[in-house]
C-alpha positions as protocol buffer text, in pm:
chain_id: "A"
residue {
  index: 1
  type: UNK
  ca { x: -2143 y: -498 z: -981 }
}
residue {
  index: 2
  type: UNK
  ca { x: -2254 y: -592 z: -1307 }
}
residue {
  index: 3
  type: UNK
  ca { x: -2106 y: -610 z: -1641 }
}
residue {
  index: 4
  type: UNK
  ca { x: -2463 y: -517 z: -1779 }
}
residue {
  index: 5
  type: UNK
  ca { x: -2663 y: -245 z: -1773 }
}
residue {
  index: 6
  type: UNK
  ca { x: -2934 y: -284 z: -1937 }
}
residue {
  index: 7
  type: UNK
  ca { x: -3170 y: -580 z: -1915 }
}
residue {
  index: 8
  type: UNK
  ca { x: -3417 y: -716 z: -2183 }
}
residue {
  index: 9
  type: UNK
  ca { x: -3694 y: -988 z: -2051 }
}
residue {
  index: 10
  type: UNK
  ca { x: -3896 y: -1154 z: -2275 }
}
residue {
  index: 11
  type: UNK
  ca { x: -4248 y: -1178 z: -2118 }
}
residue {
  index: 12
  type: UNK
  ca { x: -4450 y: -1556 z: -2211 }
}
residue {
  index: 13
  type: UNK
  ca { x: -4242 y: -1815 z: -2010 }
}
residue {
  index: 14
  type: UNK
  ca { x: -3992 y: -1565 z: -1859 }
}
residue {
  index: 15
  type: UNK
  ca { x: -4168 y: -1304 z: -1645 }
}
residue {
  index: 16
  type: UNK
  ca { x: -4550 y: -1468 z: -1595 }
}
residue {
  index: 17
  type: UNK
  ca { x: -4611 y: -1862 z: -1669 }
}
residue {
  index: 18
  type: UNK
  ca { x: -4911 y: -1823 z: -1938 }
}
residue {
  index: 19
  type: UNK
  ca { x: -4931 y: -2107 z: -2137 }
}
residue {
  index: 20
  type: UNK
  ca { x: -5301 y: -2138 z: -2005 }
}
residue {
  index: 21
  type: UNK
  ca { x: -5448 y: -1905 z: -2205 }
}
residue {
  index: 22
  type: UNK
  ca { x: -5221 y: -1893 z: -2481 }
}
residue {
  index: 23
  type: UNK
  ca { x: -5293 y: -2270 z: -2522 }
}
residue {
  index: 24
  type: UNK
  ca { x: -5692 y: -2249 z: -2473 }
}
residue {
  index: 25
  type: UNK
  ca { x: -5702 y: -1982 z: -2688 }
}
residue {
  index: 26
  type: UNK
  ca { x: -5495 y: -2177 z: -2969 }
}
residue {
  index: 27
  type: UNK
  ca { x: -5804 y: -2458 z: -2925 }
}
residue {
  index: 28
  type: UNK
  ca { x: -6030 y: -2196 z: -2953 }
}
residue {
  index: 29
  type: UNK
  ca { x: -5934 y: -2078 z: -3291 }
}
residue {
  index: 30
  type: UNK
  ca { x: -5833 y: -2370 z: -3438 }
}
residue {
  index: 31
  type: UNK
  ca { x: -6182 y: -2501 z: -3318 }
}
residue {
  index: 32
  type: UNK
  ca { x: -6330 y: -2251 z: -3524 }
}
residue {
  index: 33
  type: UNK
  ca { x: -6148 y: -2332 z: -3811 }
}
residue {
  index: 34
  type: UNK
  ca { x: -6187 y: -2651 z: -3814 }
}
residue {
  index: 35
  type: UNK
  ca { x: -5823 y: -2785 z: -3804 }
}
residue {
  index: 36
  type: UNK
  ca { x: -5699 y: -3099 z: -3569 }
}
residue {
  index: 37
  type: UNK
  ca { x: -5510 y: -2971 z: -3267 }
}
residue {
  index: 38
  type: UNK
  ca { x: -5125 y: -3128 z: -3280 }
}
residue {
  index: 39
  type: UNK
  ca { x: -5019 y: -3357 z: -3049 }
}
residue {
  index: 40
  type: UNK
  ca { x: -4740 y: -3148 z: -2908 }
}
residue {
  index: 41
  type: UNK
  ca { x: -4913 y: -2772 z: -2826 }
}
residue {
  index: 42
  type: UNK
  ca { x: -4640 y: -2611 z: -2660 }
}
residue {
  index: 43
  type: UNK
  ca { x: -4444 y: -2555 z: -2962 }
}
residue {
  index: 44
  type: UNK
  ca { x: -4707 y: -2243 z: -3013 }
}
residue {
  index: 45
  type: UNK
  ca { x: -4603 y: -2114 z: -2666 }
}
residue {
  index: 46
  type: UNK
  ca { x: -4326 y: -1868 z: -2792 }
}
residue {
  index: 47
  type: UNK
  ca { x: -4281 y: -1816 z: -3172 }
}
residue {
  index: 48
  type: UNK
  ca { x: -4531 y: -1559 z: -3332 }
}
residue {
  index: 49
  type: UNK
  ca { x: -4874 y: -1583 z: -3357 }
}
residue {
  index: 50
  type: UNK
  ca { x: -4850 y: -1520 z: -3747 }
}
residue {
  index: 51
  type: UNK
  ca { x: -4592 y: -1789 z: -3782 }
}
residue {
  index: 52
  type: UNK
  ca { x: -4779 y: -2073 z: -3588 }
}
residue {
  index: 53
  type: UNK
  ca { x: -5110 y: -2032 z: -3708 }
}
residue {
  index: 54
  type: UNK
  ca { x: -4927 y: -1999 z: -4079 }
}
residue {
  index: 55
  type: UNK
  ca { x: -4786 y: -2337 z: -4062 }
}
residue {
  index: 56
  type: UNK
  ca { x: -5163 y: -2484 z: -3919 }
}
residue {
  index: 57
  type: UNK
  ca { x: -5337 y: -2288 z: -4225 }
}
residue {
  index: 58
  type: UNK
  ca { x: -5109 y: -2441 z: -4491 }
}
residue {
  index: 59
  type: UNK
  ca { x: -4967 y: -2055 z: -4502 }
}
residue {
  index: 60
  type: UNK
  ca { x: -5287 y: -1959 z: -4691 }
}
residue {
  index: 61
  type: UNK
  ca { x: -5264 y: -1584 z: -4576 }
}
residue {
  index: 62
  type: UNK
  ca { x: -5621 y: -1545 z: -4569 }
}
residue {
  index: 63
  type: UNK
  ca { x: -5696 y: -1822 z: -4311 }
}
residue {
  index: 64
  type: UNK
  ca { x: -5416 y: -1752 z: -4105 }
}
residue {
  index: 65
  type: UNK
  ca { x: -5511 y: -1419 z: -4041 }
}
residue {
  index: 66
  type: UNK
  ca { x: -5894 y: -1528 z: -3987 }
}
residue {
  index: 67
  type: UNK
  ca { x: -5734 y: -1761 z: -3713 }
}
residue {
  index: 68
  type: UNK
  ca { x: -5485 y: -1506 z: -3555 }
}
residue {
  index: 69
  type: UNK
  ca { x: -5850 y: -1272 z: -3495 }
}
residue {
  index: 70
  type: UNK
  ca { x: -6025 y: -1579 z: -3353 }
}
residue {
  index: 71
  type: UNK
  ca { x: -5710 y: -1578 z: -3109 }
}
residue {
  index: 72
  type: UNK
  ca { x: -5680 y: -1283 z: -3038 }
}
residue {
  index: 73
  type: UNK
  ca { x: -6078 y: -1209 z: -2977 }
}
residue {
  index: 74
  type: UNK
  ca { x: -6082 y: -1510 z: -2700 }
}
residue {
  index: 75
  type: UNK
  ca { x: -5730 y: -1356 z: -2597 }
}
residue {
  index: 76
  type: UNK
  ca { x: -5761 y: -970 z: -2562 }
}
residue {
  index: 77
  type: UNK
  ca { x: -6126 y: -1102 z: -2297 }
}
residue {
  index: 78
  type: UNK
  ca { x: -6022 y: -1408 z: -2123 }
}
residue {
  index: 79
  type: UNK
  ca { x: -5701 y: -1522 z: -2259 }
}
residue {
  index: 80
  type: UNK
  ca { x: -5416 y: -1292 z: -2153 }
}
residue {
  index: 81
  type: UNK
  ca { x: -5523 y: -1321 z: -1787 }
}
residue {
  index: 82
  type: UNK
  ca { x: -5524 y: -1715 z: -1783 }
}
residue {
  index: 83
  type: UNK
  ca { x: -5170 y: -1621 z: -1648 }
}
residue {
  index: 84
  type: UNK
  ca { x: -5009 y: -1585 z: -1342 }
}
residue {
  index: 85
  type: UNK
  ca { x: -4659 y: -1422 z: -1260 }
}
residue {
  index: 86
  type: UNK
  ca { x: -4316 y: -1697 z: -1180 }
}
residue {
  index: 87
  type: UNK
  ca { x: -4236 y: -1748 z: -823 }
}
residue {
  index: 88
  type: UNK
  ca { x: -3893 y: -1551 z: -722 }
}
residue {
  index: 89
  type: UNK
  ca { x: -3937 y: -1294 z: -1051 }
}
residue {
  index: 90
  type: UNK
  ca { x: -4063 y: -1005 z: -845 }
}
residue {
  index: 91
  type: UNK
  ca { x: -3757 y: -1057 z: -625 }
}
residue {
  index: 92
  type: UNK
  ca { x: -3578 y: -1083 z: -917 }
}
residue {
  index: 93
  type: UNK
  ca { x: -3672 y: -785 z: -1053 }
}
residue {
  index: 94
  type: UNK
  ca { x: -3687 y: -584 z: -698 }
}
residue {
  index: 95
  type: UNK
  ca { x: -3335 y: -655 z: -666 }
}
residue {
  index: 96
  type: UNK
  ca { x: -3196 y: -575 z: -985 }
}
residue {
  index: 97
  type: UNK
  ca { x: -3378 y: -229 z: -1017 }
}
residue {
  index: 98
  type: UNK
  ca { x: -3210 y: -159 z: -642 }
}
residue {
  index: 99
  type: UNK
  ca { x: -2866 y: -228 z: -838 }
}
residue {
  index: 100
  type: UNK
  ca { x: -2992 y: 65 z: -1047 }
}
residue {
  index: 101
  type: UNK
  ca { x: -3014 y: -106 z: -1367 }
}
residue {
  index: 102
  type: UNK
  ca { x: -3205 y: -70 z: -1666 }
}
residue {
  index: 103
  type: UNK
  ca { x: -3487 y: -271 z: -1733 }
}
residue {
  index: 104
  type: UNK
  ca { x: -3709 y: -352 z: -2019 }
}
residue {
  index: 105
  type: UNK
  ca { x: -3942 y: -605 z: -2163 }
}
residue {
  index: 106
  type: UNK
  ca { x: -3888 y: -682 z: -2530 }
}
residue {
  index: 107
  type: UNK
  ca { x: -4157 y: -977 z: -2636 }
}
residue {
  index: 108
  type: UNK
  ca { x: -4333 y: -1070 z: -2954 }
}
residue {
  index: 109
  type: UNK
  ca { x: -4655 y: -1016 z: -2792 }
}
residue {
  index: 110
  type: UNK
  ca { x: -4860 y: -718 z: -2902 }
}
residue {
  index: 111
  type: UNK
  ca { x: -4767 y: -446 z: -2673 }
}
residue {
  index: 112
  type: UNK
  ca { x: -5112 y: -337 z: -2621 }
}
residue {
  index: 113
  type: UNK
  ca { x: -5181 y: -672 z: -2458 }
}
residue {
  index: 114
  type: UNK
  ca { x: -4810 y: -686 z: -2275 }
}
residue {
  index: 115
  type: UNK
  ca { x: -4892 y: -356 z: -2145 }
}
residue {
  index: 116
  type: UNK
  ca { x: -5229 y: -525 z: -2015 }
}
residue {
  index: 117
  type: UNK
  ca { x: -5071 y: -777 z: -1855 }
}
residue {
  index: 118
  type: UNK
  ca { x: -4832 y: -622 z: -1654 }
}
residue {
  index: 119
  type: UNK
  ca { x: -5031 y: -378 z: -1503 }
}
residue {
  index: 120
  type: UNK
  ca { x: -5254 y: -663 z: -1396 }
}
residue {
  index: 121
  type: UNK
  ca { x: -5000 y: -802 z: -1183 }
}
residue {
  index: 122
  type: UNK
  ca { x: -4764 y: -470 z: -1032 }
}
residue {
  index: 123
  type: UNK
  ca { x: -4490 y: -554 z: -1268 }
}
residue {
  index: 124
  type: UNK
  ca { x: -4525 y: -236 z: -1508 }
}
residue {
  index: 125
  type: UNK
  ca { x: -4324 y: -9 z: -1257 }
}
residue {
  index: 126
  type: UNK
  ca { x: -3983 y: -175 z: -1286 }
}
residue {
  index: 127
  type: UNK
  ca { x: -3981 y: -67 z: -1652 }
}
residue {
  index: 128
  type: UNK
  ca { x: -3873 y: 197 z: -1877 }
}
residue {
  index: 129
  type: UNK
  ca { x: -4009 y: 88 z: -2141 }
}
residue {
  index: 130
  type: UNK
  ca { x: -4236 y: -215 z: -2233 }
}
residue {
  index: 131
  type: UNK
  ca { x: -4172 y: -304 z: -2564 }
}
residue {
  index: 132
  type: UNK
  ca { x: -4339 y: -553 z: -2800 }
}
residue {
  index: 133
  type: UNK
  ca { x: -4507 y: -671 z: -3137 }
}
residue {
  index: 134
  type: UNK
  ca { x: -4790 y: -464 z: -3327 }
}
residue {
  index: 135
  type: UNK
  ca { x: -5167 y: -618 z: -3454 }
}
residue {
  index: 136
  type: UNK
  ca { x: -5048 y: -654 z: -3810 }
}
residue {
  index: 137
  type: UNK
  ca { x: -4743 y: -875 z: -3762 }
}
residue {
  index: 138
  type: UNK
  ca { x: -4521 y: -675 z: -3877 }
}
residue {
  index: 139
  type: UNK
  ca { x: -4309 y: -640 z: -3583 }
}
residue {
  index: 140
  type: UNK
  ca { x: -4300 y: -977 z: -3427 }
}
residue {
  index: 141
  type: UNK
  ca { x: -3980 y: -1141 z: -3500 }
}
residue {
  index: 142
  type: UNK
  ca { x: -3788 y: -1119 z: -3209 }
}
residue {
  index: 143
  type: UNK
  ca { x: -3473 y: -844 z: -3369 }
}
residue {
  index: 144
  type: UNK
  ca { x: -3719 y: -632 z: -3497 }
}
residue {
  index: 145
  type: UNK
  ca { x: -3859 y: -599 z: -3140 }
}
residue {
  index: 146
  type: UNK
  ca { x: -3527 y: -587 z: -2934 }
}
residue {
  index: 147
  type: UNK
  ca { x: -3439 y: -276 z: -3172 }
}
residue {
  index: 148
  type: UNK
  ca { x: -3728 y: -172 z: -3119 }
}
residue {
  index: 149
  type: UNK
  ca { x: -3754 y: -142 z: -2771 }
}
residue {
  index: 150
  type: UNK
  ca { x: -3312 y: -46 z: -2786 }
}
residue {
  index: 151
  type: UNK
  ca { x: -3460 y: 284 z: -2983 }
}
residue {
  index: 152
  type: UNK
  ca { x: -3685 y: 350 z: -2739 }
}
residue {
  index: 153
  type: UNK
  ca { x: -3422 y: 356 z: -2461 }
}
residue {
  index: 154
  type: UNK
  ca { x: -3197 y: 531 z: -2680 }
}
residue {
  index: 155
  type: UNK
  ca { x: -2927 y: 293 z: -2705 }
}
residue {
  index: 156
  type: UNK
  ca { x: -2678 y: 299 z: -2947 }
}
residue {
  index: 157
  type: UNK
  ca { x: -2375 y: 157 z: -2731 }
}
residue {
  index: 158
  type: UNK
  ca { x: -2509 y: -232 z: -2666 }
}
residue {
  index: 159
  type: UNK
  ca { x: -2235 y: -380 z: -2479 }
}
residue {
  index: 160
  type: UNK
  ca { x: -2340 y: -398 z: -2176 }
}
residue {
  index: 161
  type: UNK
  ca { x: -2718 y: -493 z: -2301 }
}
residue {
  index: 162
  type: UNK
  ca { x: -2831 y: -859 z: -2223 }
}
residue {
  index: 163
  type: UNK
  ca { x: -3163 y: -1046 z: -2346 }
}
residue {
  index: 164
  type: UNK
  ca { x: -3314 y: -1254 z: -2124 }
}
residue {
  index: 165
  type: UNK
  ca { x: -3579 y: -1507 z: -2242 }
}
residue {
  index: 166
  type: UNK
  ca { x: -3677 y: -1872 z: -2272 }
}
residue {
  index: 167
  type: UNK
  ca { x: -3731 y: -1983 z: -2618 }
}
residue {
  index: 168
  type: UNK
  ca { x: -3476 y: -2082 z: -2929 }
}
residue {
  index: 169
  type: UNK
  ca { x: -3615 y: -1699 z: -3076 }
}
residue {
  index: 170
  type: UNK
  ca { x: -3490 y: -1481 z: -2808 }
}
residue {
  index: 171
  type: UNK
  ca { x: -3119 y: -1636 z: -2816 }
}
residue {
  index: 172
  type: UNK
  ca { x: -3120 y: -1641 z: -3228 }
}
residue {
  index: 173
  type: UNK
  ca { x: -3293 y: -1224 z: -3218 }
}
residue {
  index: 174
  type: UNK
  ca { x: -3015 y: -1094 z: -2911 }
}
residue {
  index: 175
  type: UNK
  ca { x: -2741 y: -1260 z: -3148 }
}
residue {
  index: 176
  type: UNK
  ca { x: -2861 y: -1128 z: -3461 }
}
residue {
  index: 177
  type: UNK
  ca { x: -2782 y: -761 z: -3312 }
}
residue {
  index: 178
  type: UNK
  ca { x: -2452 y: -867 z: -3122 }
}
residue {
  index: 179
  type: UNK
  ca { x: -2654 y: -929 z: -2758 }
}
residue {
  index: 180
  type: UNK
  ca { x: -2585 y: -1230 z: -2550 }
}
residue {
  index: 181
  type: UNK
  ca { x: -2852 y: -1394 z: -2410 }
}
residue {
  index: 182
  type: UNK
  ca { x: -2957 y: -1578 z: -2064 }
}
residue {
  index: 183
  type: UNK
  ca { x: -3209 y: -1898 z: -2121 }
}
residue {
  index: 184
  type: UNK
  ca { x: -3454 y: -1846 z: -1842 }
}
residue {
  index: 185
  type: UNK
  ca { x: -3478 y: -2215 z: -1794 }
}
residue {
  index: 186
  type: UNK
  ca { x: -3784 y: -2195 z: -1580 }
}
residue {
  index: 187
  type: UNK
  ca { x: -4000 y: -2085 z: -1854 }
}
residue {
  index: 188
  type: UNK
  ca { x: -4067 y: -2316 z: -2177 }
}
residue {
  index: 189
  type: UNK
  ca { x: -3733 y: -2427 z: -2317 }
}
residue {
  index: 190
  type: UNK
  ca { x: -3526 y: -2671 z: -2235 }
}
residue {
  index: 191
  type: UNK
  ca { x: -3162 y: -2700 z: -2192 }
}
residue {
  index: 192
  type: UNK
  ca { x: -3123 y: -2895 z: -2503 }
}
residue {
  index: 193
  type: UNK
  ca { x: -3259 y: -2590 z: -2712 }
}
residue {
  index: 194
  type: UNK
  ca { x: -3047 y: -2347 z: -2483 }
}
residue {
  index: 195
  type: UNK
  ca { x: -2728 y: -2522 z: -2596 }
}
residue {
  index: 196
  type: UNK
  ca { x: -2817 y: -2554 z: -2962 }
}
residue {
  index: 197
  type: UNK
  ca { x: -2915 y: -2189 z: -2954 }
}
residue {
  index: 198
  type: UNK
  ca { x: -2545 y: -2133 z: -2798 }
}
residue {
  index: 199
  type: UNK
  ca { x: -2703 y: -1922 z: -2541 }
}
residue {
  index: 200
  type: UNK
  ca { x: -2464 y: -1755 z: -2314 }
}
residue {
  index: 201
  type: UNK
  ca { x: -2601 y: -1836 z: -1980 }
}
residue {
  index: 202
  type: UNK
  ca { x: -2800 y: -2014 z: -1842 }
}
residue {
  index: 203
  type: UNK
  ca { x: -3020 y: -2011 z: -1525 }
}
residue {
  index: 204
  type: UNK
  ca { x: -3254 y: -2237 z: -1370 }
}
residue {
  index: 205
  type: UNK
  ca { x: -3447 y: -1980 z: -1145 }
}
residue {
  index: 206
  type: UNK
  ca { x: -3495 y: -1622 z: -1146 }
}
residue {
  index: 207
  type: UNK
  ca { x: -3266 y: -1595 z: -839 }
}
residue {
  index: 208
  type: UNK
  ca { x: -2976 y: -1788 z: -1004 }
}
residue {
  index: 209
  type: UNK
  ca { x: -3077 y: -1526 z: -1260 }
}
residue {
  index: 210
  type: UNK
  ca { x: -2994 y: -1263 z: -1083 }
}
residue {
  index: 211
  type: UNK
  ca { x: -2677 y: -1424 z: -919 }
}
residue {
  index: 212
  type: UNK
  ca { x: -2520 y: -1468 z: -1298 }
}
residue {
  index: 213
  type: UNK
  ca { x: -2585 y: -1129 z: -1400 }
}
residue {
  index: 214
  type: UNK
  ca { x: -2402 y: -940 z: -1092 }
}
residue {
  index: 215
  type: UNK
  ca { x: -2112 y: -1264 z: -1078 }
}
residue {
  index: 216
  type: UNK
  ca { x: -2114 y: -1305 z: -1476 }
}
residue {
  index: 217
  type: UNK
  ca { x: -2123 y: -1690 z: -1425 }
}
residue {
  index: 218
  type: UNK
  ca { x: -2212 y: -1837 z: -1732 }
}
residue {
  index: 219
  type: UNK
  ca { x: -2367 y: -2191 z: -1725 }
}
């Protein structure tokens, strides 16, 4: 048994490893633009696209959305299949949906290119509803997508709702709505992060993921 019902995963460093093609297509745009690529890249791995490329563009609005369409026009061809899914998460997921619990995907990530994804690699099926960010940007911060995707279920009781995801973002928008959250430490965050996000639990491998979430282990 569980003390959960429902179950929110991210997608980018929690359900498929794609820093590949998030990354190249980053280079891509900023190419294009002619900015310097930073030093450390995998700070863009996570946070919203509008956000990132706002800090590289000085947060001249009309750059940074001429750099989020150079993204996204390498991404939506190439890009969002430079991915591939984490070892142990389809047994993950197999084992919690035999439990009979609820399963979503909440990420920042246009849904149109979430959706994409996850029929690319069999994973659309364990989920009622795939839930993410729209074109514009003006659903990407992390709480605006987990109630979101909590209307969509039709879930006003949240209890027994946890958020599961890798990055500083998903811990700070579960908490701003009253959700714990498990750090999938196998994705792009680090323990250091999980601890000053005060995540909840923490697990090292989707299997220890699903051993917390039917023991409520925490740590």
């Amino acid at each position: 048994m569980s003390r959960f019902d429902t179950l929110l995963f991210d997608l980018d460093g929690t359900l498929t490893d794609s820093a590949a093609g998030i990354l190249n297509c980053f280079r891509h745009s900023l190419g294009i633009m002619g900015i310097e690529c930073p030093e450390d890249m995998m700070q863009f791995v996570g946070p919203p696209l509008y956000d990132s490329f706002g800090k590289l563009c000085g947060h001249d609005a009309e750059r940074t959305a001429e750099a989020v369409r150079h993204y996204r026009e390498r991404y939506s061809a190439v890009g969002l299949f430079e991915n591939e899914v984490y070892g142990g998460v389809t047994e993950m997921l197999d084992r919690l949906k035999s439990a009979g619990l609820r399963m979503a995907v909440a990420t920042s990530k246009p849904e149109v290119f979430a959706v994409r994804i996850l029929d690319k690699f069999g994973l659309s099926g364990y989920f009622e509803v795939i839930g993410g960010g729209d074109l514009e940007g003006k659903r990407d911060r992390k709480d605006k997508v987990i109630e979101y995707v909590l209307g969509r279920l039709g879930i006003t009781d949240r209890s027994g709702v946890l958020m599961i995801g890798d990055r500083r973002q998903d811990a700070d928008g579960a908490h701003a709505l009253g959700l714990p959250c498990m750090y999938a430490l196998w994705g792009y965050g680090s323990r250091e992060e999980a601890h000053d996000a005060a995540a909840e639990y923490l697990a090292g491998s989707p299997q220890e993921a699903a051993e917390m979430i039917f023991s409520d282990r925490q740590h």
